[in-house]
C-alpha atoms as one frame of an Amber mdcrd trajectory, in Angstrom:
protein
  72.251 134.686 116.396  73.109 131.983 118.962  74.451 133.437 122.675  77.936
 135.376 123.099  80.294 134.061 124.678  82.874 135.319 127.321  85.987 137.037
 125.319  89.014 135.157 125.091  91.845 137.586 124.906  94.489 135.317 126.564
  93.202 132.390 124.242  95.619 129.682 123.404  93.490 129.288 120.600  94.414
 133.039 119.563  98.269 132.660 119.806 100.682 132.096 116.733 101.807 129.216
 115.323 104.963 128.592 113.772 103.504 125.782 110.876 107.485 124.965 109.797
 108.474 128.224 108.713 104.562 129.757 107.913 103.685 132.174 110.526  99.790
 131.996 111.105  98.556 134.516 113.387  96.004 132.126 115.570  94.979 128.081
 115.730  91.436 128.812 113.861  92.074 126.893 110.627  89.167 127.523 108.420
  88.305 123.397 107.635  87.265 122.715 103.467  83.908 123.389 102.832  82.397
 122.733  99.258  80.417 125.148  97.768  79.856 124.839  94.175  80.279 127.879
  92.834  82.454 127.321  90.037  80.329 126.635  87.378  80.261 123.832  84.857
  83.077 124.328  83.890  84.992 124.094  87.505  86.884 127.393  86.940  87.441
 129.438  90.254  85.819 133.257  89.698  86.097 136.274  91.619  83.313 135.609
  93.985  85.017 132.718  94.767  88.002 135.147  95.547  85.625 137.463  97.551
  84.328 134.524  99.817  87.993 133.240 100.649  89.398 137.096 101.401  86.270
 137.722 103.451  87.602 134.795 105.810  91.334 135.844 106.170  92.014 136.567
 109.432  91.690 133.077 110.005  95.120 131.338 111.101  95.051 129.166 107.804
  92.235 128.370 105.042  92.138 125.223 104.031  90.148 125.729 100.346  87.462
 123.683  99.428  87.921 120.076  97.708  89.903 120.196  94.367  89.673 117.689
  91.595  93.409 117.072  90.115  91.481 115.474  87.059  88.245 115.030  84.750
  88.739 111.226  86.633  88.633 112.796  89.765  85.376 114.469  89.545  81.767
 113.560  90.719  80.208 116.918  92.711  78.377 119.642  90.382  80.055 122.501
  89.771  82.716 122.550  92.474  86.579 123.162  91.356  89.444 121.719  89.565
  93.222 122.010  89.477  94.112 120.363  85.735  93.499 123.310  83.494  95.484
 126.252  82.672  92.432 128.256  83.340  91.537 126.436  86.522  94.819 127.279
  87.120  94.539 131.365  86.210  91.144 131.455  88.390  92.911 130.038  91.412
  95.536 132.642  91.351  93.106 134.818  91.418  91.676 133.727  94.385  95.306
 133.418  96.098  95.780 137.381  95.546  92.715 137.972  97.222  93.790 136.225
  99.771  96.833 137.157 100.417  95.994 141.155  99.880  94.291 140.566 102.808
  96.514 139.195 104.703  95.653 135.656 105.098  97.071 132.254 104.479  95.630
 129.554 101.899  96.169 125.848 101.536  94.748 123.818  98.286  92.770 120.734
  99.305  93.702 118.056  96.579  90.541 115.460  95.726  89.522 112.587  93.735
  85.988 111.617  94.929  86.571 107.727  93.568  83.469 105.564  94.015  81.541
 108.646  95.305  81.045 109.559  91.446  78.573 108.453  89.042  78.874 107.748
  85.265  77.040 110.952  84.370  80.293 112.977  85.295  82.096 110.925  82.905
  81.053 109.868  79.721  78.608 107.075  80.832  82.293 105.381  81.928  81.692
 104.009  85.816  83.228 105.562  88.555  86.774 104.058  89.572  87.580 102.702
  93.298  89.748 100.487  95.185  87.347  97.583  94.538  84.017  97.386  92.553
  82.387  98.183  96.110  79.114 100.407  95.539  78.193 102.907  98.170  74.971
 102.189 100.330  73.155 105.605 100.813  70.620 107.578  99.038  72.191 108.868
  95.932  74.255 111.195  94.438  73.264 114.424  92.306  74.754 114.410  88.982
  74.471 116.618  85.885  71.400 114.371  85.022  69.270 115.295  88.485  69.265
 112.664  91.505  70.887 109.262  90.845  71.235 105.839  92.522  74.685 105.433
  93.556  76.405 102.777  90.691  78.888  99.704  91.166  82.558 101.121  90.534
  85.601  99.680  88.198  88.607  98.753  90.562  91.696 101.157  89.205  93.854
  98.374  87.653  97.560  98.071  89.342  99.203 100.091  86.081  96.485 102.506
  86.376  97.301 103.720  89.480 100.920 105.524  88.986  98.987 107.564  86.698
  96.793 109.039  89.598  99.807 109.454  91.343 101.091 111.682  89.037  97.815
 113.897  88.527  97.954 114.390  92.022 101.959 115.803  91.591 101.175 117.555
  88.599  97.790 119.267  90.505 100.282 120.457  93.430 102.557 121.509  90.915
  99.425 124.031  89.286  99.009 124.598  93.223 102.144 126.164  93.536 102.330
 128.371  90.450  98.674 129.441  91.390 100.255 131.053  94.196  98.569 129.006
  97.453 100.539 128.517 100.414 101.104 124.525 100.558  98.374 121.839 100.134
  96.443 119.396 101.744  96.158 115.486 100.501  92.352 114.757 101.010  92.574
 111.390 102.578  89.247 111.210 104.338  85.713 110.811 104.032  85.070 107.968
 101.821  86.972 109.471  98.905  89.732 107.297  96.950  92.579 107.331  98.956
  90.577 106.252 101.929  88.975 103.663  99.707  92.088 102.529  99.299  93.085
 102.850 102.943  89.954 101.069 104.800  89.573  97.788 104.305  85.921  97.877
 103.765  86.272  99.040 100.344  89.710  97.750  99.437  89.674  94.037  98.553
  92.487  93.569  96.580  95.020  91.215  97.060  97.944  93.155  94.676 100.411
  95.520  96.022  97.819  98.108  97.107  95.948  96.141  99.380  95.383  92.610
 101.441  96.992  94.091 104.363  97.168  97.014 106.546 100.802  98.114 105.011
  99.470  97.781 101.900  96.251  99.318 102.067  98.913 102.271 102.872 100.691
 102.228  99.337  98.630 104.749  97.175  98.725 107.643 100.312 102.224 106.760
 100.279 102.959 107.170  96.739 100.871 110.263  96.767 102.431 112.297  99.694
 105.935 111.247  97.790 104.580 112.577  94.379 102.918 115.772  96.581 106.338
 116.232  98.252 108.620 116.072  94.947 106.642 119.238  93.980 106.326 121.219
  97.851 108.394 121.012 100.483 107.007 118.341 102.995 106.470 121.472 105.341
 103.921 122.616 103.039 101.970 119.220 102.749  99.409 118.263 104.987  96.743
 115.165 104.883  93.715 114.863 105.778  92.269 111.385 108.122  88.625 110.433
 109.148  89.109 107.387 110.934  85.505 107.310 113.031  83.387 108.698 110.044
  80.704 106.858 108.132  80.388 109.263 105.540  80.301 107.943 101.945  79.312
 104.370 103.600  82.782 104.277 105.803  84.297 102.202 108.457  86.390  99.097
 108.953  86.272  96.677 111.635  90.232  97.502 112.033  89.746 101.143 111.413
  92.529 101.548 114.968  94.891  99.562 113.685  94.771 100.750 109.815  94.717
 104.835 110.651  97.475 105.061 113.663  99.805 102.663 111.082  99.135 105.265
 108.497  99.823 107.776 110.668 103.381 106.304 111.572 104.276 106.121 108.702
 103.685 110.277 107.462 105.568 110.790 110.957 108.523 109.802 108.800 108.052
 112.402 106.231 108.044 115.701 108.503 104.706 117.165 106.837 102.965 120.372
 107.907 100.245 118.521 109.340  97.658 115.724 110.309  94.057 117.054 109.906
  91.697 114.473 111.880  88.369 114.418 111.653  88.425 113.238 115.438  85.178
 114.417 116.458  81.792 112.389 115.978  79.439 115.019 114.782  78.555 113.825
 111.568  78.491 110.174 112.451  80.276 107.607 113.736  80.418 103.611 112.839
  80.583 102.223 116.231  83.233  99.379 114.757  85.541 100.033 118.266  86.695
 102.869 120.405  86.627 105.853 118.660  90.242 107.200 118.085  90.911 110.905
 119.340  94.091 113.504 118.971  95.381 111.261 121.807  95.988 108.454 119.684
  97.608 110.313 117.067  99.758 112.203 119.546 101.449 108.415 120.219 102.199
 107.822 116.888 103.039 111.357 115.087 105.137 114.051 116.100 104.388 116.633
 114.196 101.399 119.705 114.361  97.564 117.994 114.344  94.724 119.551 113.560
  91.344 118.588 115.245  88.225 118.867 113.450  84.256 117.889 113.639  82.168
 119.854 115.998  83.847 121.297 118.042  83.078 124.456 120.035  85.431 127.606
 120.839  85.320 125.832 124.225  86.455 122.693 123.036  89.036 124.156 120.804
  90.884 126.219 123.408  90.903 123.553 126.039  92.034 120.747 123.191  94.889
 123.582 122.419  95.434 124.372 125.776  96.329 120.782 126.707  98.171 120.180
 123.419  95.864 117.692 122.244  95.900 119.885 119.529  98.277 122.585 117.786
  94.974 123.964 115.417  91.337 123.635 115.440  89.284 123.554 111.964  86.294
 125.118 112.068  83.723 124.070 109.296  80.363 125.403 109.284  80.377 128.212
 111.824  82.914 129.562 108.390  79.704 129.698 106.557  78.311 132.294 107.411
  80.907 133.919 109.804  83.606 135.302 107.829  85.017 137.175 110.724  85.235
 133.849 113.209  88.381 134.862 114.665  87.104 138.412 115.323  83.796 136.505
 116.646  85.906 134.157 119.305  88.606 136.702 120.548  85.409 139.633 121.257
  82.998 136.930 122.870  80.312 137.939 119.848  77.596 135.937 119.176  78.115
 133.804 115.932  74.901 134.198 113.149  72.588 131.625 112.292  74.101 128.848
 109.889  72.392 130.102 106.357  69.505 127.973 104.665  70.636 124.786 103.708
  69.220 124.911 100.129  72.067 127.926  99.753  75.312 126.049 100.616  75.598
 124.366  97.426  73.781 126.601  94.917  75.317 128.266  91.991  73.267 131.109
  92.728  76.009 133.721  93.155  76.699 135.564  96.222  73.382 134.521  97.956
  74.101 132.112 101.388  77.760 132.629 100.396  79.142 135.791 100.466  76.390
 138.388 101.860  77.573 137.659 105.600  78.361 140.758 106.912  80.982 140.993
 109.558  79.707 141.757 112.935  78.567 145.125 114.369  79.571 145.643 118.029
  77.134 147.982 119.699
């Protein structure tokens, strides 16, 4: 177990938030983590449901990335949104949830270029532009895989991922979740579309900064018809190089994206501000500052930071909420963990956080023992 810390009973970390209308109990927002435990055929299960209600006291989950359609997928085994039974297995995990008291949001994904043709039908993966992804590989149903050279959508292609992604909040809502988050970060395809580094087009989706904007846009509007805007949120990485990212005018491209959801009074603006996992040196890196110029509403930092760091970013109000990713994985009582000063357990083995191998690494965490 690493060292305890002092406890932090007059936290501002530990004090309610009003998230328009949804009262969570603290600022720890537990940050999507993929797991894989859904099984081939992506259905959500009940230990699925006993891994989400084990981490309930947290202020908000935000649920691991969710495909909103067979074009959407690319990781082994982790969840969709498109099937009645996807569906069915998702309400099940919302009960669980919410029996114990907690608060969940649905991450909505298509993984774009960071696909391979083995997930679908030997058919390439689909991007902005036919821009491959540097990097070592990707693990498909086949075993370990160069990454391949994707098919740019076509422009009448794309109002039909639009609508998967309203018709995947709409299966969000009647599964029972609490709002949902547009995954706009990390080298998936609405940040394909949004960084200029893998959008080359020269149609109405890209050529310039506004346009590179079109597809979130159209999105968060199709997201919207189905939720109110108070229960959207979207996800940024603007300093990240994961999945080959970064633009030269990576400032200029995320705060104008960033006006413009101002406008459209979401829940939230999850940034990955911190530089934990990497960042692409292409500028100064932009922090909750930034965003605080440009949008009004709650933010949500994210990417290494420390109960520390979280209380003083919340504390200041660089921040309204903090997402914690994997201290989650094998602390299910965080919260508990932060306000006592306990120590937090050791992270568990990597070979664990994406193995279909049941409840091992994923759900045998106990909560901790004082004394």
């Amino acid at each position: 177990m690493t060292q305890a810390n002092p406890p932090m009973t007059r936290s501002a970390l530990l004090q309610p938030f009003d998230l328009h209308g949804l009262t969570l109990p603290n600022r720890v927002v537990m940050a999507p983590l993929t797991r894989a435990r859904a099984g081939s055929e992506r259905i959500p299960n009940a230990i699925m449901a006993e891994y989400y209600a084990q981490r309930a006291s947290a202020g908000l989950i935000i649920s691991e990335a969710t495909t909103i359609s067979e074009q959407a997928n690319g990781w082994r085994e982790s969840p969709g949104i498109y099937t009645d039974a996807m569906e069915a297995g998702w309400k099940e995990v919302t009960a669980a949830v919410h029996a114990a008291g907690g608060r969940i949001f649905l991450q909505l994904w298509h993984m774009g270029r960071a696909s391979h043709s083995d997930f679908h039908d030997g058919r390439p993966p689909v991007s902005a532009s036919a821009v491959k992804i540097q990097g070592d590989g990707i693990y498909t149903p086949e075993g370990k895989k160069p990454y391949e050279v994707p098919r740019a959508l076509e422009s009448w292609e794309l109002p039909g991922v639009v609508a998967d992604y309203g018709k995947a909040a709409a299966r969000a809502r009647e599964a029972g979740f609490d709002g949902v988050e547009v995954h706009a970060a990390n080298g998936y395809l609405i940040d394909q579309f949004l960084q200029s580094k893998t959008n080359h087009r020269i149609d109405d989706y890209g050529g310039s900064i506004e346009k590179r904007c079109r597809l979130l846009q159209d999105v968060v509007q199709a997201v919207t018809a189905e939720w109110p805007a108070g229960r959207v949120g979207v996800r940024l990485a603007p300093n990240g190089v994961f999945n080959d990212m970064g633009s030269p005018d990576f400032r200029e491209q995320f705060l104008h994206a960033a006006g413009l959801l101002d406008g459209s009074e979401l829940a939230y603006l999850h940034v990955m501000d911190g530089l934990a996992f990497g960042f692409h040196n292409l500028g100064e890196p932009l922090t909750l500052s930034d965003f605080r110029t440009v949008f009004g509403g709650p933010l949500i930092g994210n990417c290494g930071y420390t109960f520390e760091t979280a209380e003083q970013a919340v504390a200041s109000n660089m921040a309204d909420l903090i997402a914690f990713g994997r201290p989650y994985l094998s602390n299910p009582d965080l919260v508990e963990r932060c306000r006592n000063g306990w120590p937090l357990a050791d992270l568990p083995d990597m070979s664990t956080w994406y193995s279909p191998a049941g409840g091992e690494g994923y759900t045998d965490f106990p909560a901790y023992q004082a004394g």
